[in-house]
PDB file as gemmi writes it, atoms N, CA and C in Angstrom:
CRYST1    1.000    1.000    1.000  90.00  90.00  90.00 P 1                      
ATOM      1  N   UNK A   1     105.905  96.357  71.253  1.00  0.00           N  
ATOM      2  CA  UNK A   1     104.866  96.251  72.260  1.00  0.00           C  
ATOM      3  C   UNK A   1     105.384  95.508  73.496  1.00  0.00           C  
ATOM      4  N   UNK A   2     106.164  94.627  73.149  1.00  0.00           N  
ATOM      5  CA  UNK A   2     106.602  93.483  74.271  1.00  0.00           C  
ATOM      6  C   UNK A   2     107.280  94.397  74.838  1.00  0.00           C  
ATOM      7  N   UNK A   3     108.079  95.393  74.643  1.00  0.00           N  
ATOM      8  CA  UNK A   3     109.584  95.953  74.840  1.00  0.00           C  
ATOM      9  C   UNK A   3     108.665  96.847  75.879  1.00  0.00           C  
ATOM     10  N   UNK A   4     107.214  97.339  75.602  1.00  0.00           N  
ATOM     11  CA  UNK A   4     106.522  98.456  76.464  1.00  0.00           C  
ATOM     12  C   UNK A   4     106.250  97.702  77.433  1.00  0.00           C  
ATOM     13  N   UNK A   5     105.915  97.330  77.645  1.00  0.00           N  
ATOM     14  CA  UNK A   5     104.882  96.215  78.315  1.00  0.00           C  
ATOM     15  C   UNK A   5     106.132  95.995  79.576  1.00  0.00           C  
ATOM     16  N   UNK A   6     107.456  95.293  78.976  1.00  0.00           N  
ATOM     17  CA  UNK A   6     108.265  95.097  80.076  1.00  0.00           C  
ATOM     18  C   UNK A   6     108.819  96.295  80.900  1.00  0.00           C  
ATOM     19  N   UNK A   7     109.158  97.754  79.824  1.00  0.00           N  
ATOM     20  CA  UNK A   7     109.601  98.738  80.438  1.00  0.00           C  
ATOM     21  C   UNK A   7     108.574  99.173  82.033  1.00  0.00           C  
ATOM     22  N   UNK A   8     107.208  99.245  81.280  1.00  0.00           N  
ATOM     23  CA  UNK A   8     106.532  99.697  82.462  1.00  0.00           C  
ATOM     24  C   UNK A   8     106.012  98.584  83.794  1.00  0.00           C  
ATOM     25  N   UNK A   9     106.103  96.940  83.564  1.00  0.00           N  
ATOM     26  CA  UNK A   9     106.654  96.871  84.450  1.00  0.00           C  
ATOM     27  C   UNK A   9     107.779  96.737  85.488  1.00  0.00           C  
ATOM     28  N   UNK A  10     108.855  96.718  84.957  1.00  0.00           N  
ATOM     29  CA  UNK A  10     110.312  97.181  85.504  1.00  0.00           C  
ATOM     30  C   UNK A  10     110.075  98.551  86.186  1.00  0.00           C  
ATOM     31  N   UNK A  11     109.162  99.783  85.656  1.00  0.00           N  
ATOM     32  CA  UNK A  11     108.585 100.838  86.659  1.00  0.00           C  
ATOM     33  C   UNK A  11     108.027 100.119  87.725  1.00  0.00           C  
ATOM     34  N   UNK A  12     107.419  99.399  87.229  1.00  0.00           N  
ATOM     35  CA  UNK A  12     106.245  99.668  88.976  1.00  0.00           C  
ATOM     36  C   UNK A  12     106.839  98.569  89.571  1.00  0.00           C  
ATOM     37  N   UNK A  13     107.507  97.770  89.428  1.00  0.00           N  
ATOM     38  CA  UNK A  13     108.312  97.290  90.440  1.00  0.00           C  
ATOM     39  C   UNK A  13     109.477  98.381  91.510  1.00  0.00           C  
ATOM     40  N   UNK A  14     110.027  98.926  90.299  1.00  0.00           N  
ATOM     41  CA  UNK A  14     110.952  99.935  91.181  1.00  0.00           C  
ATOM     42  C   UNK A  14     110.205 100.950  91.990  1.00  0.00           C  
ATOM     43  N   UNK A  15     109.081 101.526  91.114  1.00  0.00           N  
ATOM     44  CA  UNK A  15     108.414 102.529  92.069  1.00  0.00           C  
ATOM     45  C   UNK A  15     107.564 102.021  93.788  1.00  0.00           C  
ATOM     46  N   UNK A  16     107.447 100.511  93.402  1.00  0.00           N  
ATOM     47  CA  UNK A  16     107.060  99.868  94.672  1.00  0.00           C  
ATOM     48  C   UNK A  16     108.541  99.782  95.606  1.00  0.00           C  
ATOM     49  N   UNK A  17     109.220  99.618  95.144  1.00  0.00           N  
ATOM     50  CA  UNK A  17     110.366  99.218  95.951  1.00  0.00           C  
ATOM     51  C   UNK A  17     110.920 100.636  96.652  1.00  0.00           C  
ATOM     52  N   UNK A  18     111.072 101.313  95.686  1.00  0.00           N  
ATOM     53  CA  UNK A  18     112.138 102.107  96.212  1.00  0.00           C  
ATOM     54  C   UNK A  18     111.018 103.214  96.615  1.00  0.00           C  
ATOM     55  N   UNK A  19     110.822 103.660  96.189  1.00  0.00           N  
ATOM     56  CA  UNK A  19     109.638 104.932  96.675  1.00  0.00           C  
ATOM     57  C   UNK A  19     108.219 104.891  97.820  1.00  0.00           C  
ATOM     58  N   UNK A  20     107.415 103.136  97.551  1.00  0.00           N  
ATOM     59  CA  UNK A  20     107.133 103.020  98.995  1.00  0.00           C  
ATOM     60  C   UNK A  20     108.009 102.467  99.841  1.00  0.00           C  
ATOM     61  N   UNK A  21     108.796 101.737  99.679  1.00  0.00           N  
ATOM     62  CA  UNK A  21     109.746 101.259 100.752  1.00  0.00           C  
ATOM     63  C   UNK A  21     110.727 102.397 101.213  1.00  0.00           C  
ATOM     64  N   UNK A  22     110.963 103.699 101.184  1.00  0.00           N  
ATOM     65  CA  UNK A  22     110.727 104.858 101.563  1.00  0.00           C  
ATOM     66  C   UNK A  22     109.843 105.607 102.419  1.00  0.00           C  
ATOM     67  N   UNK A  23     108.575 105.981 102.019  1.00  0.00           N  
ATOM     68  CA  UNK A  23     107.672 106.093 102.582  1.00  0.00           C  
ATOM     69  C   UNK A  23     107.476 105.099 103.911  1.00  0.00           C  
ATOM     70  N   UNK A  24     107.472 103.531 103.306  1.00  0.00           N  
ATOM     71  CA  UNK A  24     107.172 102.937 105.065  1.00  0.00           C  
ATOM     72  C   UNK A  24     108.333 103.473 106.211  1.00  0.00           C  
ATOM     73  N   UNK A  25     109.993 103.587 105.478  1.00  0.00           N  
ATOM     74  CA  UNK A  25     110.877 104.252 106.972  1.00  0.00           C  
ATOM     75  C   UNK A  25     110.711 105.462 107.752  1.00  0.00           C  
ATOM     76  N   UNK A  26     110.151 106.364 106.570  1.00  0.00           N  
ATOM     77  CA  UNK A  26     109.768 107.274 106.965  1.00  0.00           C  
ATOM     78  C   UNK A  26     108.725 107.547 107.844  1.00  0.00           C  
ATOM     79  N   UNK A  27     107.128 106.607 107.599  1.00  0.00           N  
ATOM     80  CA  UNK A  27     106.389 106.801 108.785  1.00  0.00           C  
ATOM     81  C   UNK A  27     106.597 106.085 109.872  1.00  0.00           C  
ATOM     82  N   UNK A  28     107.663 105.810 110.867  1.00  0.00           N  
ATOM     83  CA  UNK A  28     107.984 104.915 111.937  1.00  0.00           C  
ATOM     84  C   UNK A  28     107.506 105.724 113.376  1.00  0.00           C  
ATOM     85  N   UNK A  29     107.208 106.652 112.985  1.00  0.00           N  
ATOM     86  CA  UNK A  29     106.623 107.081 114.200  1.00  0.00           C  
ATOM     87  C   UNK A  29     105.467 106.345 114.447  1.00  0.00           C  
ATOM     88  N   UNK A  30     104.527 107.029 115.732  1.00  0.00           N  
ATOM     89  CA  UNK A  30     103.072 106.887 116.310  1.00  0.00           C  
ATOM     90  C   UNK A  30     102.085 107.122 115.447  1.00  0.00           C  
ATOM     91  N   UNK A  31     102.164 108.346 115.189  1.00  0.00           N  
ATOM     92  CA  UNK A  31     101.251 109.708 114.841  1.00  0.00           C  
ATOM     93  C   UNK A  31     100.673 108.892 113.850  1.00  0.00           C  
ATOM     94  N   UNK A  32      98.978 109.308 114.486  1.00  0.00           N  
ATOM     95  CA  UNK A  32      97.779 108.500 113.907  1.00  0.00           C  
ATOM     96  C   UNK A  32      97.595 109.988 113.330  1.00  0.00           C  
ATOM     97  N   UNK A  33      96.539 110.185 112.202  1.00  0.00           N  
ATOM     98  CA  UNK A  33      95.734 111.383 111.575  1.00  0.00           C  
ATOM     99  C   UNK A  33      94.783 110.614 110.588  1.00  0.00           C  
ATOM    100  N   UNK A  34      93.730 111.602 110.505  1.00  0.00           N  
ATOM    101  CA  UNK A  34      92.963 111.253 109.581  1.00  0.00           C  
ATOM    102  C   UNK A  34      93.282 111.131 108.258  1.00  0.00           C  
ATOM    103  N   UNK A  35      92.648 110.196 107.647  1.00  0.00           N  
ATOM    104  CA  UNK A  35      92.857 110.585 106.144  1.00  0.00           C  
ATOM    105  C   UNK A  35      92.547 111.779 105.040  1.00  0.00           C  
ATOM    106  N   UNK A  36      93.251 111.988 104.795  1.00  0.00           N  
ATOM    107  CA  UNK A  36      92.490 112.921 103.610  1.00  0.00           C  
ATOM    108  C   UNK A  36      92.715 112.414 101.804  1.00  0.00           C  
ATOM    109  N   UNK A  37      91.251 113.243 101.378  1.00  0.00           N  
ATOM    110  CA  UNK A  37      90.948 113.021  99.821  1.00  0.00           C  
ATOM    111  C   UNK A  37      92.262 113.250  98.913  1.00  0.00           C  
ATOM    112  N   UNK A  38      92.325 112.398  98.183  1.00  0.00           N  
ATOM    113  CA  UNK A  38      93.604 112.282  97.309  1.00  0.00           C  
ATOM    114  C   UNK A  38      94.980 111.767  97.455  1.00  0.00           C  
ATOM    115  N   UNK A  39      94.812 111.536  98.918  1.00  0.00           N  
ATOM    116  CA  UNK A  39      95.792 110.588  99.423  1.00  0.00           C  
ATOM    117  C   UNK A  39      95.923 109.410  98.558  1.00  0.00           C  
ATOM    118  N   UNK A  40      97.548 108.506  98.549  1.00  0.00           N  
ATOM    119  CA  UNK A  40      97.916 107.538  97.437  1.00  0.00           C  
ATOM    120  C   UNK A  40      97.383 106.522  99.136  1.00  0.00           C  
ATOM    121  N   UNK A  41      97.164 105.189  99.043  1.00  0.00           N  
ATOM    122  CA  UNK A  41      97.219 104.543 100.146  1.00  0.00           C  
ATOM    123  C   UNK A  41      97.144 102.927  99.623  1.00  0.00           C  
ATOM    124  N   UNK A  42      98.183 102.361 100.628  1.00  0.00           N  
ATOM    125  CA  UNK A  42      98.172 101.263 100.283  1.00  0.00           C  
ATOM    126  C   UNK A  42      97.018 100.030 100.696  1.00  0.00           C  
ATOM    127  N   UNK A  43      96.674  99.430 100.037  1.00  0.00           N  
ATOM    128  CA  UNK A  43      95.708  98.321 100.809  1.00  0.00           C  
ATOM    129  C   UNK A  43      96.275  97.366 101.445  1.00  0.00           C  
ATOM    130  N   UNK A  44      95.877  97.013 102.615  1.00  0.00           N  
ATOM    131  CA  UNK A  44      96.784  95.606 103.627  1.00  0.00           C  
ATOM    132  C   UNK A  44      96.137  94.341 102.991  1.00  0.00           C  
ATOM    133  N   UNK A  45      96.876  93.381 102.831  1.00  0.00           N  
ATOM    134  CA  UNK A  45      96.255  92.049 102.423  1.00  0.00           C  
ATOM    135  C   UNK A  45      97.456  91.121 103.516  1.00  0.00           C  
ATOM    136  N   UNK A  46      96.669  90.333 104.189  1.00  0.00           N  
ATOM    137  CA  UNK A  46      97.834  89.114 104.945  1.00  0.00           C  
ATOM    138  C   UNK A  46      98.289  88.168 104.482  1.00  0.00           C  
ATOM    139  N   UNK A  47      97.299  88.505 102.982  1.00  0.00           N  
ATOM    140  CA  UNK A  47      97.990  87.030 102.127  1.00  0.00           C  
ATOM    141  C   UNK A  47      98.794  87.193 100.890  1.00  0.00           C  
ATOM    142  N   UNK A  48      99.233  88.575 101.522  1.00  0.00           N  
ATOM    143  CA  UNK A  48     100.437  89.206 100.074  1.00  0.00           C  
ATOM    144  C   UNK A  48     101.736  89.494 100.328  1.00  0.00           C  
ATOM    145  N   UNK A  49     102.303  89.641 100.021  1.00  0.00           N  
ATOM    146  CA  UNK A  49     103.849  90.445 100.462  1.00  0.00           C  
ATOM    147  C   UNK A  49     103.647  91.905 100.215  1.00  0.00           C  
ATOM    148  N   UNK A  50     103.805  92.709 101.364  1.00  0.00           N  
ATOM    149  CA  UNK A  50     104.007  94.128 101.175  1.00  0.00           C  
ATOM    150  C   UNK A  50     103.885  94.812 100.109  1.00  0.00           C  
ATOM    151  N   UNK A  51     105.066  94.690  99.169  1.00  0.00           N  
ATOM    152  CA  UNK A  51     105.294  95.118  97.976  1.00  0.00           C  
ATOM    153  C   UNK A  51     104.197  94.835  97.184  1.00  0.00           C  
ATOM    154  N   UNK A  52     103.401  93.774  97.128  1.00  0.00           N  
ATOM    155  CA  UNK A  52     102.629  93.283  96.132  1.00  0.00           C  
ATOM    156  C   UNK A  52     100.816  93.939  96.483  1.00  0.00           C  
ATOM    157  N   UNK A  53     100.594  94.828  97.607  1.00  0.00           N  
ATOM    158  CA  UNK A  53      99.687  95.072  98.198  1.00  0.00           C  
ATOM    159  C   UNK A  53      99.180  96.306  96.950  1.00  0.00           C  
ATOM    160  N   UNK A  54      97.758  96.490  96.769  1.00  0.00           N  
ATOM    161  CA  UNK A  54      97.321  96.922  95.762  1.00  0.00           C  
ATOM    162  C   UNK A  54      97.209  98.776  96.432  1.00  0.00           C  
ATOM    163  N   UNK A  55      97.607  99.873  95.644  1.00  0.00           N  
ATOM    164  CA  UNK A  55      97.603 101.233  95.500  1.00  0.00           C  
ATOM    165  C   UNK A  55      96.182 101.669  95.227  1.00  0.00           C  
ATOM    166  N   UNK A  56      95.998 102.538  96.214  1.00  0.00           N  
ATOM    167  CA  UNK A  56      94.240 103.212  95.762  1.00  0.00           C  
ATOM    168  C   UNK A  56      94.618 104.973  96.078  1.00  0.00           C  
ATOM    169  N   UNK A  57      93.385 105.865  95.358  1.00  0.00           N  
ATOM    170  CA  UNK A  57      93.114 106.833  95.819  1.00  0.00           C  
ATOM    171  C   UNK A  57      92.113 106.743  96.763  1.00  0.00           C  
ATOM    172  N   UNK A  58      92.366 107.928  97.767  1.00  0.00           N  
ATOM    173  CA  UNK A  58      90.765 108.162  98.377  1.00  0.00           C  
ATOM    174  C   UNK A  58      89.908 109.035  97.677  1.00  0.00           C  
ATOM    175  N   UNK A  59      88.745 108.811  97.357  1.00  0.00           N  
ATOM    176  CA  UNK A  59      88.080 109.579  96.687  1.00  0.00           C  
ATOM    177  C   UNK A  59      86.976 110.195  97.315  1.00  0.00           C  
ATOM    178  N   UNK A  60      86.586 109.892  98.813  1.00  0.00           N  
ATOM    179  CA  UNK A  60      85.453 110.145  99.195  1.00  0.00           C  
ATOM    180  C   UNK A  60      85.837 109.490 101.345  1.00  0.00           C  
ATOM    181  N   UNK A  61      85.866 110.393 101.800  1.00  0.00           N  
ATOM    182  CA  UNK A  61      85.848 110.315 103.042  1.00  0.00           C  
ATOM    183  C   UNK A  61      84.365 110.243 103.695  1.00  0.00           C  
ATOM    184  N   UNK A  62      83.802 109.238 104.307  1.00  0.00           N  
ATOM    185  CA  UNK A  62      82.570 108.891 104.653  1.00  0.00           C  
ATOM    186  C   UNK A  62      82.543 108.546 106.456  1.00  0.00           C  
ATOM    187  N   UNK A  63      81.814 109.860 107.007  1.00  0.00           N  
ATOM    188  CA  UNK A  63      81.771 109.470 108.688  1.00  0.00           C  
ATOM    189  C   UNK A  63      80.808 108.880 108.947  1.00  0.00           C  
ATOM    190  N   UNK A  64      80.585 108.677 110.132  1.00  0.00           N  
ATOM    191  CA  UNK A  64      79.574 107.822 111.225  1.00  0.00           C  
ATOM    192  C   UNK A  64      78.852 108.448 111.575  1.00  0.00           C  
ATOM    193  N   UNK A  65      77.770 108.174 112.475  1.00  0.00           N  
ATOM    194  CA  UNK A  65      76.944 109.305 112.958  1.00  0.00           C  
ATOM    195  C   UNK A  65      77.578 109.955 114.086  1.00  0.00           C  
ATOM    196  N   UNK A  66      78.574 109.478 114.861  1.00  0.00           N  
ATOM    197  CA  UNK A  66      79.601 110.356 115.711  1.00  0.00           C  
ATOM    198  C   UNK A  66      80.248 111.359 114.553  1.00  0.00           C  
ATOM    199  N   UNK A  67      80.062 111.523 113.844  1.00  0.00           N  
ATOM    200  CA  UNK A  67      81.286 112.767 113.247  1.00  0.00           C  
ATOM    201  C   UNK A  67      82.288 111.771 112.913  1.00  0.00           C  
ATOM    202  N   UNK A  68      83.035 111.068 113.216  1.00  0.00           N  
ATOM    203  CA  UNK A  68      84.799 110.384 113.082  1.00  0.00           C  
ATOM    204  C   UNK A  68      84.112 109.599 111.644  1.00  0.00           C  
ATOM    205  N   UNK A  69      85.860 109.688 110.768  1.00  0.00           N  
ATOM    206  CA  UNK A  69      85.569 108.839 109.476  1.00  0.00           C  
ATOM    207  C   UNK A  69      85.913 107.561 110.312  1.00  0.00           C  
ATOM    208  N   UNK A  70      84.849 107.056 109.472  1.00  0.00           N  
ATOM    209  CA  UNK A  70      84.208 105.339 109.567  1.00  0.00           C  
ATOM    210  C   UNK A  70      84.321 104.609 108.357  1.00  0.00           C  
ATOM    211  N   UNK A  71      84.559 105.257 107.366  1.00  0.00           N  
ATOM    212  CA  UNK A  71      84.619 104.419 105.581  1.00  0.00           C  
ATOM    213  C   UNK A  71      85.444 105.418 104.471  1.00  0.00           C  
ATOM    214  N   UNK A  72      86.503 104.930 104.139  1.00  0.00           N  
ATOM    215  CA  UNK A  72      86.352 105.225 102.830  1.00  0.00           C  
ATOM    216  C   UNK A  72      86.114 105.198 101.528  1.00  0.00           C  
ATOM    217  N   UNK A  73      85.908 105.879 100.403  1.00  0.00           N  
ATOM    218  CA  UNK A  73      85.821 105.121  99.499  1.00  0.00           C  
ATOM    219  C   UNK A  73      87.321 105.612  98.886  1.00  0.00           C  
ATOM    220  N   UNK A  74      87.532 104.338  97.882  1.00  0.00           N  
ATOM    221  CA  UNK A  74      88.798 104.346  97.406  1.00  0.00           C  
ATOM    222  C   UNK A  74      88.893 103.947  95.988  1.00  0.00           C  
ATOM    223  N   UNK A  75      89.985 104.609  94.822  1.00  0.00           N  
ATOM    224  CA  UNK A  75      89.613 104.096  93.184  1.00  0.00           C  
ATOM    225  C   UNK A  75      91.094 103.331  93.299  1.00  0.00           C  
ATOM    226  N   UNK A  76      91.208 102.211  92.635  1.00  0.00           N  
ATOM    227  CA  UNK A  76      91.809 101.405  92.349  1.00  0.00           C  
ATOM    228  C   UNK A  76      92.311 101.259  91.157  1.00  0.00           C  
ATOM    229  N   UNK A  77      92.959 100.297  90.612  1.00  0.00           N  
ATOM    230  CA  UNK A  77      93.510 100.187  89.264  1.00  0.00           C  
ATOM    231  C   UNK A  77      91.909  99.366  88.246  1.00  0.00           C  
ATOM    232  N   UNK A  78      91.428  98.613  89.608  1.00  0.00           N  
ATOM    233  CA  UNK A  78      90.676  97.669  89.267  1.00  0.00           C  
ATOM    234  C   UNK A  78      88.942  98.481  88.743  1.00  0.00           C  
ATOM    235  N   UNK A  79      88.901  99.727  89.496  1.00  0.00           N  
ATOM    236  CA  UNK A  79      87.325  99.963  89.695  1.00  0.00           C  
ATOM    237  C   UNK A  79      87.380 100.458  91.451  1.00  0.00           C  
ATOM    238  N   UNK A  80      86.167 101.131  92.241  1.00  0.00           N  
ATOM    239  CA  UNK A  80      85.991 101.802  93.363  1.00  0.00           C  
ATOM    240  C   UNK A  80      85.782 100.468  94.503  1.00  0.00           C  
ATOM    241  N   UNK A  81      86.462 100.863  95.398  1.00  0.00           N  
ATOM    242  CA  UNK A  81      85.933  99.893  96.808  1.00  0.00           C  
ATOM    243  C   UNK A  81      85.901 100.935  97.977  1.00  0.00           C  
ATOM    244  N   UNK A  82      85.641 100.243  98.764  1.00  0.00           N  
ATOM    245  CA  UNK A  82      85.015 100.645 100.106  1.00  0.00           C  
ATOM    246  C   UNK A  82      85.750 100.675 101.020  1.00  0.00           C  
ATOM    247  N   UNK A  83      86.749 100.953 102.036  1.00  0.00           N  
ATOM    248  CA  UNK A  83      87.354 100.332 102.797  1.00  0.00           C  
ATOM    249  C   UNK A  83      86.926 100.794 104.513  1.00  0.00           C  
ATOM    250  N   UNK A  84      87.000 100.005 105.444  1.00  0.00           N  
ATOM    251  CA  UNK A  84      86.598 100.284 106.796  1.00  0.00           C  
ATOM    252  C   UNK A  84      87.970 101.245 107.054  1.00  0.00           C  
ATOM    253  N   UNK A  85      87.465 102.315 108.091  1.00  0.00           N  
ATOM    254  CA  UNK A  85      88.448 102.821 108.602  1.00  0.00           C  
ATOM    255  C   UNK A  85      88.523 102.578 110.009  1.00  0.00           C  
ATOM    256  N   UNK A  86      89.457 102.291 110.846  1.00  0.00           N  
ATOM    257  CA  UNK A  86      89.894 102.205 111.908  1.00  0.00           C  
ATOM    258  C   UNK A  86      91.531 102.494 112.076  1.00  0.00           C  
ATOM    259  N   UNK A  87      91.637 103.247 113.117  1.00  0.00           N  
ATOM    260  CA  UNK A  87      93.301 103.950 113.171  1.00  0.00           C  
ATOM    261  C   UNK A  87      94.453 103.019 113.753  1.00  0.00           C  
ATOM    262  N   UNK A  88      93.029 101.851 114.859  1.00  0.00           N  
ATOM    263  CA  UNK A  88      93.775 101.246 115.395  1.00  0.00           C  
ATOM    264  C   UNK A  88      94.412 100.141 114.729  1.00  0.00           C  
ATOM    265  N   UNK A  89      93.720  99.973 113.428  1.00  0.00           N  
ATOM    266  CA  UNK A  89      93.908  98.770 112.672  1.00  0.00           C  
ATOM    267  C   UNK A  89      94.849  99.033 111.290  1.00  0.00           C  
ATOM    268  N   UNK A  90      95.110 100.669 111.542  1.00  0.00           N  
ATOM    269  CA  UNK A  90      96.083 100.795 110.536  1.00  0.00           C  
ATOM    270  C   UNK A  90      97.580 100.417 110.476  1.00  0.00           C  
ATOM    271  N   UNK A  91      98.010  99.996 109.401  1.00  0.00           N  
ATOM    272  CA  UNK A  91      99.774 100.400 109.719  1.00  0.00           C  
ATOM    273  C   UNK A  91     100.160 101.726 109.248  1.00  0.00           C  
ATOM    274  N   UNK A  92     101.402 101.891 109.666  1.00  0.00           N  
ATOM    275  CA  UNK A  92     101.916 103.349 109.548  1.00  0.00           C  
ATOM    276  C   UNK A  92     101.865 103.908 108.198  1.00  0.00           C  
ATOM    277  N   UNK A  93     101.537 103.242 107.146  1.00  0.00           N  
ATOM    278  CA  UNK A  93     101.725 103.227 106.005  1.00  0.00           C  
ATOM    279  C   UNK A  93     100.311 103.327 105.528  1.00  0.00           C  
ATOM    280  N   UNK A  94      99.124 103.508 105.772  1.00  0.00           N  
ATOM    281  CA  UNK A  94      97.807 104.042 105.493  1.00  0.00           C  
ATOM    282  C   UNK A  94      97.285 102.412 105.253  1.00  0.00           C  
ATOM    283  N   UNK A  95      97.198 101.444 106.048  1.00  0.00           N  
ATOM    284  CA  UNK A  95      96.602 100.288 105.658  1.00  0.00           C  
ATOM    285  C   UNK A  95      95.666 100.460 106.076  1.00  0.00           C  
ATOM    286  N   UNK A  96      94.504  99.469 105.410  1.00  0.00           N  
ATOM    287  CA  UNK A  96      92.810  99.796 105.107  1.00  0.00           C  
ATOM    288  C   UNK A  96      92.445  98.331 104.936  1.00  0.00           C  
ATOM    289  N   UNK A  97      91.570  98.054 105.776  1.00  0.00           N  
ATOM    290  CA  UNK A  97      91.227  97.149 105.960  1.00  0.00           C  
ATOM    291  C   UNK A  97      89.947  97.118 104.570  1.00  0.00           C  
ATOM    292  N   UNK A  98      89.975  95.933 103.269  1.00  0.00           N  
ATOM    293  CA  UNK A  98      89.311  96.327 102.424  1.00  0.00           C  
ATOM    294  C   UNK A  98      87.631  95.693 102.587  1.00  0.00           C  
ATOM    295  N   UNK A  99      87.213  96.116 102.227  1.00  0.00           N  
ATOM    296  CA  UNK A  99      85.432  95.757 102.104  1.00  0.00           C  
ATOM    297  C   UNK A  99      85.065  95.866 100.509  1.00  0.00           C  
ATOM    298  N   UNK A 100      84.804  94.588  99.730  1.00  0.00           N  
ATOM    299  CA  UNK A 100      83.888  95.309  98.463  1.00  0.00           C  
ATOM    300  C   UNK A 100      82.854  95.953  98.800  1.00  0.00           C  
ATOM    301  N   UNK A 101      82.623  96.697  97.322  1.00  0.00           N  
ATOM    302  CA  UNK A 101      81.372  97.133  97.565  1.00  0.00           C  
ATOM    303  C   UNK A 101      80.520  95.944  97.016  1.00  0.00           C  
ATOM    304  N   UNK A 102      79.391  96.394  97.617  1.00  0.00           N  
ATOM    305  CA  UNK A 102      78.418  95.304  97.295  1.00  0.00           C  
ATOM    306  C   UNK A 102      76.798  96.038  97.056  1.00  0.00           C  
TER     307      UNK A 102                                                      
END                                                                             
């Protein structure tokens, strides 16, 4: 059990490292776009290190009364949250500013 336990996290360390730390060189461009459903996306926290920032799906794209997405919802390891969307507040890397739900 111990022996599992360590294998899979020795995965998700590497899969954080090497596979999003990939992904972030790769998006170094501008180019803002909307999100779409099923997207992997990382959550921004300022009080984490990159690597340590928590993985969600989108499960539910939610607009404003302008039409533009304004919320998503997102599933977690933990259970569903909410997150504000703003493009300007993203990093290149799908950061989401988080909101519980409440």
């Amino acid at each position: 059990m111990k022996l599992r336990i360590k294998l899979l996290s020795n995965l998700r360390q590497r899969f954080r490292k090497e596979y999003l730390g990939e992904l972030i060189q790769k998006q170094n461009d501008n180019r803002v776009r909307e999100p779409r459903v099923g997207e992997m996306v990382l959550i921004g926290d300022d009080n984490k290190k990159r690597l340590s920032w928590p993985i969600a799906k989108i499960i539910e794209l939610i607009p404003g009364r302008d039409g533009e997405i304004r919320t998503v919802r997102l599933k977690t390891q933990h259970g569903t949250v909410y997150a504000r969307y703003n493009a300007s507040s993203l990093w290149k890397y799908k950061r989401l500013q988080i909101m519980l739900r409440g």
